[in-house]
N, C-alpha and C positions, 0 to 999 in steps of 0.2 A: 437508493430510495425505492426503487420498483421492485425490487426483491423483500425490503419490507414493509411495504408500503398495508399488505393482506395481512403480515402474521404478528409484526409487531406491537406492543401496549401503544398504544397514543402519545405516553410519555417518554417513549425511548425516540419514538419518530423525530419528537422534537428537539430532545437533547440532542441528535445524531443530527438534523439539520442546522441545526445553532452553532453546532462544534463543527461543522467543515465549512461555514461561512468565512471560516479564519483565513482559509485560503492557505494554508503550510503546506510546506513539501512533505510529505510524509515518508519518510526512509525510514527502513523497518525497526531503529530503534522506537521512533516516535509510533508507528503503527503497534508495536509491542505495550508500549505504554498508554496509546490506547485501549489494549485490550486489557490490562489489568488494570483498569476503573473501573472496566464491570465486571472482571474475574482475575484475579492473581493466579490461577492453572491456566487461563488462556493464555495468557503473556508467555506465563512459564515454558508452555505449550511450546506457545511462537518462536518463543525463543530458544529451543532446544532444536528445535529445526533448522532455525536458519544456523547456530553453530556447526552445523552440519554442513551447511552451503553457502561458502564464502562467495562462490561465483553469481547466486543469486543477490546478495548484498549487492556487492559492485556491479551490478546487472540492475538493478534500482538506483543506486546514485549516480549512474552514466545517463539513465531512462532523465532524471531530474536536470542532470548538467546540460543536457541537450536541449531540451525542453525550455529550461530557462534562458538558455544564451539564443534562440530561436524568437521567444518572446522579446527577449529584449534587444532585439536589431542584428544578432549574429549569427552566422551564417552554418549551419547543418554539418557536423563533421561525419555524418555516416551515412551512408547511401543506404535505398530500398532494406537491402538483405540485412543490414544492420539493426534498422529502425525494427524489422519487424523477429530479429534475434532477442533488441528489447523487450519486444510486444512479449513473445511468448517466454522471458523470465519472468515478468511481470503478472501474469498470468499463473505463475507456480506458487508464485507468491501470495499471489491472491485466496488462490484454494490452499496453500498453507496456513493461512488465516481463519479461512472458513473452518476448517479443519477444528484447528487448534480451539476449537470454540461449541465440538460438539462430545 
């Protein structure tokens, strides 16, 4: 929301607040299908990318499976160096997104 908080229309602020009150896991099909709601080459985009990088896939639904077994009363299978090999898939992915969207 801080990144669009200056550039975006007022009405996208609010779609984009309303739609992650859902609270979903977002794994990059879902994050794909996000982005072609507001543009069918974004997704396209997204998605040609990440068919390139399996390791990023599963480098986000490991980020989720942890996250949620954590949440829900269970116990961490991956130490420091792990958590933060998540961080920075997650982080490719992100800017794969951005990307895909300019």
């Amino acid at each position: 929301m801080e990144k669009i908080a200056q550039r975006a229309h007022p009405r996208v602020q609010s779609f984009i607040r309303g739609y992650f009150k859902i609270g979903t896991n977002y794994n990059c099909d879902a994050i794909a299908q996000l982005l072609e709601r507001f543009d069918v080459g974004w997704g396209t985009r997204f998605r040609a990318f990440l068919n390139s990088r399996d390791d990023l896939v599963e480098a986000l639904r490991s980020a989720y499976e942890l996250r949620n077994s954590i949440a829900h009363g269970g116990t961490g299978n991956r130490g420091l160096r792990g958590v933060q090999e998540l961080y920075a898939s997650a982080r490719v992915v992100v800017d794969a997104m951005e990307a895909a969207t300019t």
